[in-house]
C-alpha positions in Angstrom: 0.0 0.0 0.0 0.5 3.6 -0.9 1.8 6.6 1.9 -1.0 8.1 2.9 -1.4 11.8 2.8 -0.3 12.6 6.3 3.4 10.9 5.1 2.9 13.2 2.0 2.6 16.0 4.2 4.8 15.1 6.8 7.6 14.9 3.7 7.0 17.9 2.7 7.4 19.4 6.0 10.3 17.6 6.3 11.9 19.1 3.0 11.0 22.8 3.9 12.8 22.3 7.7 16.0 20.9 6.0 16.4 22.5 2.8 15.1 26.3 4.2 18.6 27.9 2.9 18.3 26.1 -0.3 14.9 27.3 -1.1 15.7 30.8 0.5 18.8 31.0 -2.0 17.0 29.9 -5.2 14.0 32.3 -3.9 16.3 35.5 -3.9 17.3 34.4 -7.4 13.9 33.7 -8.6 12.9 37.1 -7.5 16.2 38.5 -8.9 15.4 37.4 -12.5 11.6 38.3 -12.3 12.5 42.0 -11.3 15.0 42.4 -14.0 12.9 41.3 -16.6 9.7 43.7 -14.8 12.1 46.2 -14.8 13.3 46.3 -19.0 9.7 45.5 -19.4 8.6 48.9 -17.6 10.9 50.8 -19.1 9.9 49.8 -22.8 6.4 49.8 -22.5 5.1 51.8 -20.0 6.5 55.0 -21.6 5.4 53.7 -25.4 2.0 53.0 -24.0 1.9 56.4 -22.2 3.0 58.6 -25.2 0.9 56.7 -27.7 -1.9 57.1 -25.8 -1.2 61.0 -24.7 -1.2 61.6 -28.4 -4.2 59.3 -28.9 -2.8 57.4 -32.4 -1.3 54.3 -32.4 -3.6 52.2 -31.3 -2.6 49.8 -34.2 0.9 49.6 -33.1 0.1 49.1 -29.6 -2.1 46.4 -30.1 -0.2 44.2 -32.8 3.0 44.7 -30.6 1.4 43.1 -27.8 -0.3 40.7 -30.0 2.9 39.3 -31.1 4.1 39.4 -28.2 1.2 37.2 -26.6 1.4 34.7 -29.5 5.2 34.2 -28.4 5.5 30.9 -26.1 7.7 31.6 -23.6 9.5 28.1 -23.5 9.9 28.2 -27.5 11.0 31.5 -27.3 13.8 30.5 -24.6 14.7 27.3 -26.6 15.3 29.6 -29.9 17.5 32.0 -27.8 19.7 29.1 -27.0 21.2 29.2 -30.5 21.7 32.7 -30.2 23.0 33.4 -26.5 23.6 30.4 -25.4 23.1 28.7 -21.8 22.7 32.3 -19.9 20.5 34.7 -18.5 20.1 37.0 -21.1 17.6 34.2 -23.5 15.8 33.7 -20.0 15.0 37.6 -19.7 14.4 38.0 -23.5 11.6 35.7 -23.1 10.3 37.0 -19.7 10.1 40.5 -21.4 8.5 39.4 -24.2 5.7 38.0 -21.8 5.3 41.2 -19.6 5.4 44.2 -21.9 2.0 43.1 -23.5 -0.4 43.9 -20.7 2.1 46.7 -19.4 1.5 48.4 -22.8 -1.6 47.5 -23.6 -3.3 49.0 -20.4 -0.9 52.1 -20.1 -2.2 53.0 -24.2 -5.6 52.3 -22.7 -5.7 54.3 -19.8 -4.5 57.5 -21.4 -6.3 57.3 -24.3 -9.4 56.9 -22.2 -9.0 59.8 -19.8 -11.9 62.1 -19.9 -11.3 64.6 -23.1 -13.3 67.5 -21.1 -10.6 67.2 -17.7 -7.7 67.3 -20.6 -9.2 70.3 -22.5 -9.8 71.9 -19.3 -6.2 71.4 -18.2 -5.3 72.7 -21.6 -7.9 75.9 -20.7 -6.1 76.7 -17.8 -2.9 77.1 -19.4 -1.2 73.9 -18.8 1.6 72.8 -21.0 1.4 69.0 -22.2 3.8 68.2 -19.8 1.4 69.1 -17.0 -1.8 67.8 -18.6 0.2 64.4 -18.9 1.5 64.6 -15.4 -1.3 66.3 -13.4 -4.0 65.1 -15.3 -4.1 61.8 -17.3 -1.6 60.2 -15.2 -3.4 60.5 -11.8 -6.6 59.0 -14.0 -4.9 56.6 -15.4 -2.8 54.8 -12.7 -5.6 52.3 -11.9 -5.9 50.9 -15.5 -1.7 51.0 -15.5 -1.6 49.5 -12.3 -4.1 46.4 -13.4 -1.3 46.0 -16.2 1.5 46.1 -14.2 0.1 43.4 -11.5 -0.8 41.2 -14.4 2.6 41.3 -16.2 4.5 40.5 -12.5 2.2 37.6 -12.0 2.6 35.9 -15.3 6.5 36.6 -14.9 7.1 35.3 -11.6 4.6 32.2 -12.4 7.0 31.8 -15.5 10.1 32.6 -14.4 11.0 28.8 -13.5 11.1 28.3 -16.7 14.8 29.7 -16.6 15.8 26.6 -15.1 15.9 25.3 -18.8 18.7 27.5 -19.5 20.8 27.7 -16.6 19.2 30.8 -15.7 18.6 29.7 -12.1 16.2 30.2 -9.5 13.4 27.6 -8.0 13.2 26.1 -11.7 16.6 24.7 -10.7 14.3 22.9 -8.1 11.2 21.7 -9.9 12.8 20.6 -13.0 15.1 18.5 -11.2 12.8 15.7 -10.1 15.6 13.2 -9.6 17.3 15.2 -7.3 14.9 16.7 -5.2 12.0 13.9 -5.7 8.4 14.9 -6.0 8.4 16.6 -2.3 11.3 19.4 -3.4 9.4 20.0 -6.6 5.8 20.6 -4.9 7.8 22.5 -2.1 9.1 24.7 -4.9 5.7 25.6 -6.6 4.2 26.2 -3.8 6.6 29.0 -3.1 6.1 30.1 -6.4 2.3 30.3 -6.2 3.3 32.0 -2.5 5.1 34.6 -4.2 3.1 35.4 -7.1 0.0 36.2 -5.0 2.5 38.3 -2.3 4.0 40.0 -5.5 0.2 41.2 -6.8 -0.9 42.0 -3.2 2.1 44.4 -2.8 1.2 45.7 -6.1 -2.2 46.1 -5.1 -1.1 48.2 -1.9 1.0 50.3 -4.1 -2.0 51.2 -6.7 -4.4 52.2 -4.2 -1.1 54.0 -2.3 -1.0 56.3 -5.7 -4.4 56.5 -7.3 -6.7 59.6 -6.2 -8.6 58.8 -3.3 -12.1 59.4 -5.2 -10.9 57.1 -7.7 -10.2 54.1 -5.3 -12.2 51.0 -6.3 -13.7 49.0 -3.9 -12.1 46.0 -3.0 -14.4 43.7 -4.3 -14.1 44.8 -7.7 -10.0 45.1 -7.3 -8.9 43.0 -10.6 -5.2 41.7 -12.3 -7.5 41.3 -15.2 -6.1 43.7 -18.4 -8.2 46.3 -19.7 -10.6 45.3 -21.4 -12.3 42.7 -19.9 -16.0 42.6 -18.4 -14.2 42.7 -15.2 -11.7 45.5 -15.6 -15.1 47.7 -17.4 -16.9 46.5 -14.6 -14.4 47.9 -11.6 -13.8 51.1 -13.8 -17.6 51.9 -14.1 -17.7 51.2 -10.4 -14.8 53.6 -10.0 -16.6 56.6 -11.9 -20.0 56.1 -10.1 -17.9 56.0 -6.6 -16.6 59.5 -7.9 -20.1 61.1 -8.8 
């Protein structure tokens, strides 16, 4: 007969007490690669999405980018990148990018572009250079939609990011794709610190959004979404948002 599922459980216990440096280790790294690749991510897209949707054009370039983007799998994408960089962290961030500038730059195009036209032509009344209607105006509005974006991109990257494993990019991949080594209890142990970390990732982010949106544009908590723009969800919380401030 079978363990039963106290051994199960007991085991893994067992593998967290004993291996808690190990997993602490290859959880810095894991976090390590997922903020690099958040943070090239950001810095392509987020500005893009913001000045394409300031100038409300390029909505065609905006969505086919992240279209592409999306229609990249991120293991295929690694296992090209081997040809090219080899074993090394640079194919493992290439691919991670690729799979969080697509909600980052869809959402940031959308929230801009969707701003209230009679708040910016007001702004623009009052004497406000585009600088200042961008950053005192559509910006403020729009963190909520950017935000969503943002959350969803870190979720799917730090959910992916084991992947890296594949090409000696490290982190807890090293730990769930090495079954033989660390048996079935290390590789559950691992995803479950994954899945632990992706939902701590998007509640930080969560705190953050609500620490920078406008108080009168705060959506209530059970409407709070990771969903992209878009969705019957994300309309939903953003309708909820505009009657909260009326």
């Amino acid at each position: 007969m079978g363990a039963g599922p106290e051994a199960h459980v007991s085991d893994l216990v067992q593998f967290f007490a004993d291996n808690a440096g190990l997993l602490f280790d290859k959880t810095l790294a894991h976090l390590g690669i997922s903020g690099l690749a958040m943070v090239i991510a950001l810095g392509l897209a987020l500005p893009l999405g913001v000045l394409l949707g300031h100038q409300h054009r390029g909505s065609f370039l905006a969505i086919n980018i992240s279209n592409v983007f999306r229609a990249l799998p991120s293991l295929a994408l690694i296992s090209i990148s081997l040809a090219l960089f080899g074993l090394s962290l640079l194919n493992v961030e290439v691919a991670l990018v690729a799979l969080a500038i697509p909600p980052i730059l869809t959402n940031a195009y959308t929230a801009v572009d969707g701003v209230d036209p009679d708040a910016v032509e007001a702004a623009r009344g009052m004497g406000m250079t585009e600088r200042q209607v961008l950053g005192g105006v559509e910006l403020p509005l729009s963190w909520p939609l950017i935000f969503a974006g943002i959350r969803t991109a870190a979720v799917y990257v730090v959910a992916t990011a084991p992947l890296a494993a594949i090409a000696g990019g490290g982190g807890l991949g090293d730990i769930i794709l090495n079954q033989p080594t660390y048996r079935l209890v290390g590789v559950i142990a691992a995803t479950i610190v994954v899945v632990v970390l992706a939902f701590a990732v998007d509640a930080l982010l969560g705190l953050a959004q609500r620490a920078v949106t406008p108080r009168g544009m705060h959506v209530p908590r059970e409407l709070q979404t990771i969903v992209p723009a878009g969705t019957d969800t994300a309309v939903a919380a953003e309708t909820a948002a505009t009657a909260e401030r009326i």
